[in-house]
C-alpha positions in Angstrom: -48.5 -135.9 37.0 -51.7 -133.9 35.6 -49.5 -131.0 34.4 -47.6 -134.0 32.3 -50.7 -135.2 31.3 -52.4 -131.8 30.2 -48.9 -130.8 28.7 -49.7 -134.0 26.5 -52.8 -133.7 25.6 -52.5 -130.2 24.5 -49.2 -131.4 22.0 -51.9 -134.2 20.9 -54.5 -131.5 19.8 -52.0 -129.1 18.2 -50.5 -132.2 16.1 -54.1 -133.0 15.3 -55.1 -129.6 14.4 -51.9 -128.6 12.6 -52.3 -131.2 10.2 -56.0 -131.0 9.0 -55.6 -129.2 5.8 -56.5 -125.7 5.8 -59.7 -124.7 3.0 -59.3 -121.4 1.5 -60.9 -119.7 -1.4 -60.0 -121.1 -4.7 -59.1 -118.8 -7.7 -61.5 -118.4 -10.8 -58.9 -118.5 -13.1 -58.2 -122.3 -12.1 -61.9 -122.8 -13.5 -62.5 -120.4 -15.9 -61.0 -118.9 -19.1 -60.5 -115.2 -17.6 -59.4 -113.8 -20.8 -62.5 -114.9 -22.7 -66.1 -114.0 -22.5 -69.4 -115.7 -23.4 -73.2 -114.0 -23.5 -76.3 -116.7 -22.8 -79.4 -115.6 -22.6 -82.4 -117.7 -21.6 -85.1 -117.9 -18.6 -83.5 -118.3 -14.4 -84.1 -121.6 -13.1 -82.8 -121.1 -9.8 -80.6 -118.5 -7.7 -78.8 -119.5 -4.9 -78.0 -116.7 -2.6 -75.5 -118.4 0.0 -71.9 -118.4 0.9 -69.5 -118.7 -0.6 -70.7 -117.6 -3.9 -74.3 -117.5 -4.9 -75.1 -119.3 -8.1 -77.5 -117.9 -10.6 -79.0 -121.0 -13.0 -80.4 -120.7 -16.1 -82.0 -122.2 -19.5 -80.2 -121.1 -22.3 -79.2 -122.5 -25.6 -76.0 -124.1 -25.8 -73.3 -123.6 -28.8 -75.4 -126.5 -31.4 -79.1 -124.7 -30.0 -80.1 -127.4 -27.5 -81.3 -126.3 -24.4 -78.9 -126.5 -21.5 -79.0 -126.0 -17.6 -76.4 -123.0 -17.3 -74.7 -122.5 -13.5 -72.9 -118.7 -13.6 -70.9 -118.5 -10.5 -71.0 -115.0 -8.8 -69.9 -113.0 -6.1 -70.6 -113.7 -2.1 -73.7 -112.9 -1.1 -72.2 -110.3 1.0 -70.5 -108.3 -1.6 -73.7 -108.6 -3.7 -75.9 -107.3 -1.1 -73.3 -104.3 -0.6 -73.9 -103.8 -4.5 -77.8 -103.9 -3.9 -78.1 -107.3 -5.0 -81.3 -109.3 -3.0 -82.2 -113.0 -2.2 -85.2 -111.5 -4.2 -83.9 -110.0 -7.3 -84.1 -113.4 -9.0 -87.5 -115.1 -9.2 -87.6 -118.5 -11.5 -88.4 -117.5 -15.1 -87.2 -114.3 -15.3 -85.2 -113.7 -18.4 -81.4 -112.3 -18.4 -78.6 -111.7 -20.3 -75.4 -113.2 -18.4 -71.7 -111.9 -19.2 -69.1 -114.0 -18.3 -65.9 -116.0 -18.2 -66.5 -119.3 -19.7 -65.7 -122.6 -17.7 -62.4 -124.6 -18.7 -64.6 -127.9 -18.8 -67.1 -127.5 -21.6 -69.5 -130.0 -20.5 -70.0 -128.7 -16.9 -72.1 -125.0 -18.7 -70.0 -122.7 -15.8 -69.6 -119.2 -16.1 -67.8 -117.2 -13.8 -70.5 -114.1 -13.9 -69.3 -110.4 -14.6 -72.3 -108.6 -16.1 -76.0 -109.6 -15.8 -79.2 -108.1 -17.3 -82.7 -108.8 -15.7 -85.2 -107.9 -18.3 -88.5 -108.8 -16.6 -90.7 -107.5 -14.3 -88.3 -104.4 -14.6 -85.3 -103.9 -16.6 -82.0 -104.6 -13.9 -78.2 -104.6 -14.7 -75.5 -105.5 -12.1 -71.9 -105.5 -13.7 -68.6 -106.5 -12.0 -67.5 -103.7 -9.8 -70.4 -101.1 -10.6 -73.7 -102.4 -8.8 -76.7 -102.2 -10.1 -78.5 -99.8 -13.0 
């Protein structure tokens, strides 16, 4: 009787776990235009350094000169510490140059990061596949 009830039990959790949906990594080209690129340039708000992609944020002018909240999506944090890229490297006001792929909604100011330039307290470049300057 227990072996029936175990053998049960253990279907019940596979069925369960078998039909939760499983998350994986989604592709940048289902958010971003790829093919194109865009250049902002403006002061770092923010930069989240955390999994699964750290987020660098920034003020920058927007196509019509207004000041917009900018999000450029980057690598793991990870990769970017493999390509000497610090929780540190981005302090709030800083001012960059940021490469990128632009977002396929206008209205969410994404960019799918490729090529960044620090230009305060130092001048710093990281660009897709190369690491930093």
């Amino acid at each position: 009787m227990r072996g029936l009830l175990r053998f049960r039990l253990a279907v019940i959790v596979s069925l369960v776990a078998s039909s939760v949906p499983a998350y994986s990594h989604h592709s940048f080209a289902a958010s971003y235009f790829e093919s194109d690129s865009v250049t902002i340039e403006g002061d770092v708000v923010e930069f989240v350094y955390r999994a699964p992609h750290a987020w660098l944020y920034v003020m920058a002018a927007d196509p019509q000169g207004r000041p917009q909240r900018y999000g450029a999506e980057w690598a793991s944090p990870s990769r970017l510490e493999r390509d000497g890229v610090a929780k540190d490297t981005f302090q709030s006001g800083d001012q960059v140059s940021i490469t990128g792929a632009p977002g396929r909604n206008d209205s969410a100011y994404q960019i799918h990061l490729k090529k960044v330039t620090r230009f305060s307290r130092g001048r710093w470049t990281w660009e897709r596949r190369q690491g930093p300057r």
